[in-house]
C-alpha positions as CSV (number, residue, x, y, z in Angstrom):
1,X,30.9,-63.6,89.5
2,X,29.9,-59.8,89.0
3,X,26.2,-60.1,88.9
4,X,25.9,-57.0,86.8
5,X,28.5,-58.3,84.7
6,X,26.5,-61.7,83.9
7,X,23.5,-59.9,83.1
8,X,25.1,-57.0,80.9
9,X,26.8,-60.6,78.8
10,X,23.7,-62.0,78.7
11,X,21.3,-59.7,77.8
12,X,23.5,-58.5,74.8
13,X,22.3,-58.3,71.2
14,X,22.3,-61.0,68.9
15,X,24.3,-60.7,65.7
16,X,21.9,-60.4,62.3
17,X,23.6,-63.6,61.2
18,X,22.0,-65.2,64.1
19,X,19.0,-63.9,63.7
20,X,16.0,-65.3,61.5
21,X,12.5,-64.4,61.0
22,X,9.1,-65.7,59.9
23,X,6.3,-64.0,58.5
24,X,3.8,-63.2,61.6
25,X,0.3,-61.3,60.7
26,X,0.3,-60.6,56.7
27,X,-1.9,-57.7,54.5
28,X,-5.3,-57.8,53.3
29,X,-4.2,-58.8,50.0
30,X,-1.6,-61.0,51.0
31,X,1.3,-59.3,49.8
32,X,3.0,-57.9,52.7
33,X,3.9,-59.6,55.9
34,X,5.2,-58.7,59.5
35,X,8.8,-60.0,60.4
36,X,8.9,-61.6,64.1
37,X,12.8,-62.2,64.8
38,X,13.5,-64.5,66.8
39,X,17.1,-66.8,67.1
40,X,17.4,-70.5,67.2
41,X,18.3,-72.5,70.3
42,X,22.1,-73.1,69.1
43,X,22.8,-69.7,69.2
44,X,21.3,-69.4,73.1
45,X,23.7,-72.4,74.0
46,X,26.4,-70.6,72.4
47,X,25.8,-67.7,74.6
48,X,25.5,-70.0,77.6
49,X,28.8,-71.8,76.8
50,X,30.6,-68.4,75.9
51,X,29.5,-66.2,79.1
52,X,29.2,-68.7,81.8
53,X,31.0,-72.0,80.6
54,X,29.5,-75.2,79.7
55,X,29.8,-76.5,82.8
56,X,28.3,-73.7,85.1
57,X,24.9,-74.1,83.2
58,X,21.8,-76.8,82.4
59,X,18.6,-77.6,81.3
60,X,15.9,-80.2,82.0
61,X,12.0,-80.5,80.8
62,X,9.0,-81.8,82.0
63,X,6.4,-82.9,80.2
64,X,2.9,-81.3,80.9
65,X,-0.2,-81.7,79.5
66,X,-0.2,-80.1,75.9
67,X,3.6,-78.7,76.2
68,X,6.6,-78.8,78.0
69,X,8.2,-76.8,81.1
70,X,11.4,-75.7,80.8
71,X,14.3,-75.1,83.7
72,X,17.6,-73.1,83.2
73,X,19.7,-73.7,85.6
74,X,22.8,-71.1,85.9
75,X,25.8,-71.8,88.9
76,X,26.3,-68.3,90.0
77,X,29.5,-68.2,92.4
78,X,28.6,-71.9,93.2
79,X,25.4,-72.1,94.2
80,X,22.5,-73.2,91.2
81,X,19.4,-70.5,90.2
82,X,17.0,-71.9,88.4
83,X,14.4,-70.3,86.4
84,X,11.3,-71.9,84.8
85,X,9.4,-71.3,81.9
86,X,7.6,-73.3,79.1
87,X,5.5,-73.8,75.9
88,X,2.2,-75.7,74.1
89,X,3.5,-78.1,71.5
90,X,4.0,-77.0,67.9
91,X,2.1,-77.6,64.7
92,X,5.4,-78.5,63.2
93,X,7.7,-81.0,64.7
94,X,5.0,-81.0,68.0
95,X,7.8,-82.1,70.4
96,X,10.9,-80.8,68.9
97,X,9.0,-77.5,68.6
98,X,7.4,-77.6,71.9
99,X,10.7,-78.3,73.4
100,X,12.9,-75.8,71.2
101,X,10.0,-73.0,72.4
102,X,9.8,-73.8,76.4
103,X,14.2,-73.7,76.1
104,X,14.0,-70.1,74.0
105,X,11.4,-68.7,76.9
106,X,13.5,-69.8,79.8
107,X,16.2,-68.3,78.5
108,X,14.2,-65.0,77.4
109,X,14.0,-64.9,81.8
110,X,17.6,-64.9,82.0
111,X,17.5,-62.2,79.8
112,X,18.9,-63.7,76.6
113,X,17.4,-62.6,73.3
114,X,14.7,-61.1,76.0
115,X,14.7,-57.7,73.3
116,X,13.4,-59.6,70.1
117,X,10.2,-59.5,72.0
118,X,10.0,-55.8,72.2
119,X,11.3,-55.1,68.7
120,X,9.2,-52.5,66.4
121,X,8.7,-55.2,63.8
122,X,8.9,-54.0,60.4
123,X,6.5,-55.1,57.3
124,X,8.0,-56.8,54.2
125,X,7.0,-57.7,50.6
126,X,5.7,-62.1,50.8
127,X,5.4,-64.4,48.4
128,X,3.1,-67.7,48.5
129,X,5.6,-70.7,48.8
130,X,3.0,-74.2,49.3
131,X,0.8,-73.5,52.2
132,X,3.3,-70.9,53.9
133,X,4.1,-67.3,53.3
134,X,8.1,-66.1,53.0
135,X,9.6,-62.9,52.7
136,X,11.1,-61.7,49.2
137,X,14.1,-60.1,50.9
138,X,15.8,-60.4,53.8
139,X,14.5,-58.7,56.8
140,X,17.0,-56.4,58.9
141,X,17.4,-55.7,62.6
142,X,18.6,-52.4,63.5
143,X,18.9,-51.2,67.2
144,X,16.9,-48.3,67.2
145,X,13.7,-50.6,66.2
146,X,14.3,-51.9,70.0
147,X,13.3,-48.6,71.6
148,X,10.2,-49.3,73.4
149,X,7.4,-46.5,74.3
150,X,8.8,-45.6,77.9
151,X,12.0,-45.2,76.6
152,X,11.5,-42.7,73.3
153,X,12.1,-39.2,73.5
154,X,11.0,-37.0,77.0
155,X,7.3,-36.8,75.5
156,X,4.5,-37.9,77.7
157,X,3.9,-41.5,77.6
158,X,0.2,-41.0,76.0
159,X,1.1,-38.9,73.4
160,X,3.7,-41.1,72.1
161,X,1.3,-44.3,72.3
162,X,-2.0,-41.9,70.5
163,X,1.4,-40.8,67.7
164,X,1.7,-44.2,66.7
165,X,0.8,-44.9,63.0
166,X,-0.5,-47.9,61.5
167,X,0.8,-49.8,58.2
168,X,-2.1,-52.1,58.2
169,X,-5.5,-52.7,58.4
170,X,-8.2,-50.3,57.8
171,X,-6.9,-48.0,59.7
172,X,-3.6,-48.2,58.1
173,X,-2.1,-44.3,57.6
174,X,-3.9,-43.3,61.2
175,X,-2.6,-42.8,64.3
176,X,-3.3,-44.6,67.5
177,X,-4.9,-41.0,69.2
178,X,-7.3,-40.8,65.9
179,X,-8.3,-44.1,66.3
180,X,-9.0,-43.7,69.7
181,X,-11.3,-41.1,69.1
182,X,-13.4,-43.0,66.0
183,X,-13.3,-46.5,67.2
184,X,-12.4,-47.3,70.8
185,X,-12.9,-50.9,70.5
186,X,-10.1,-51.5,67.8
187,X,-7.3,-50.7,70.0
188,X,-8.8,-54.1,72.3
189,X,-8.7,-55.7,69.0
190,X,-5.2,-54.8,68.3
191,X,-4.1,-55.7,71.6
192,X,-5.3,-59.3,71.4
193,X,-4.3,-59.9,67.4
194,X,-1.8,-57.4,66.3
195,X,1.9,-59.2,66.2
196,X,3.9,-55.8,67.5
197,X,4.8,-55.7,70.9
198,X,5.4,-51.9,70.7
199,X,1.7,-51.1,69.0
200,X,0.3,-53.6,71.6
201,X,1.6,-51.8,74.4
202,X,0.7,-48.6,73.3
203,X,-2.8,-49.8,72.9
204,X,-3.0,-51.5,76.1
205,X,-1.6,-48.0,77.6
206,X,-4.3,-46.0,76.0
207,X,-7.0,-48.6,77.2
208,X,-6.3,-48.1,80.8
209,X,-5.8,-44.4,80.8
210,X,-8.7,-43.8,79.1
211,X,-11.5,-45.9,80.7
212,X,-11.6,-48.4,77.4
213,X,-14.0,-51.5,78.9
């Protein structure tokens, strides 16, 4: 089996049908809310099936305490690599979810659906529905929301993190380089609350260059 091959088939885009998204962090005023894509187990097993057969792949949990561990197992020109990974037990469906979220991880190591965690996630118009929050449209993944910071255009690394702009908060409208200057600390606040992997990593880029403690 071409290694590159595998990887390459693995590591490919999921479809937008395949996709679904909940509403992560949400507005002040509670009418707009960040979409965090992410695809249901079925879908992974599909890609396992599809790209390496169904019987050249497997999966087994153990049970830890508060969660689950996860290990997928992939026969790569017959001999077994496994990979481990796993996940805290959900406030819905504890075990299902616990289980469902230690499987999607695992396979996030193999490299399947590994992008959704690196996507610019766009903000939506919500809508209470009973305790929860959903979105009033459908969200949309396009491929350029994957680009992450290192890989924008040739511009030095900090100046694309400090030309960030923010949708939210009460910074909403500045950049991450203005902010920097007038509050310091918020960028350690967004890296430990904010939902976007791309802002996060921009702030946690301009923390370390620039002596943030």
């Amino acid at each position: 089996m071409d290694i590159k091959k595998l990887k390459e088939e693995l590591e490919k885009p999921f479809n937008n049908e395949e996709l679904e998204f909940r509403v992560g962090a949400t507005s002040s005023d509670k009418t707009k809310g960040l979409a965090l894509a992410y695809v249901q187990v079925r879908s992974i097993q599909n890609r396992l099936d599809e790209v390496v057969g169904i019987n050249n792949w497997r999966v087994s949990y153990k049970e830890i305490t508060g969660g689950f561990i996860a290990t997928l197992e992939i026969r790569i020109n017959s001999e077994w690599i496994a990979k481990e990974d796993g996940s805290g037990v959900t406030d819905y469906e504890s075990i299902k979810g616990g289980i469902s979220c230690a499987f999607k991880r695992v396979a996030s190591i193999w490299g399947i659906g590994r992008y959704l965690y690196e996507v610019e996630s766009k903000w939506y118009s919500i809508e209470q529905r009973g305790k929860s929050y959903v979105f009033k449209e459908n969200p949309k993944l396009t491929l350029n929301q994957t680009s992450s910071i290192e890989n924008e255009e040739n511009l030095p690394k900090e100046l694309k993190a400090k030309n960030i702009q923010l949708t939210f908060g009460k910074y909403s409208g500045k950049t991450l380089g203005e902010i920097l200057k007038a509050n310091k600390e918020y960028l350690l606040y967004l890296i430990t609350n904010c939902k976007d992997t791309k802002i996060v990593n921009a702030c946690k880029y301009l923390v370390k260059h620039n002596e943030i403690v």
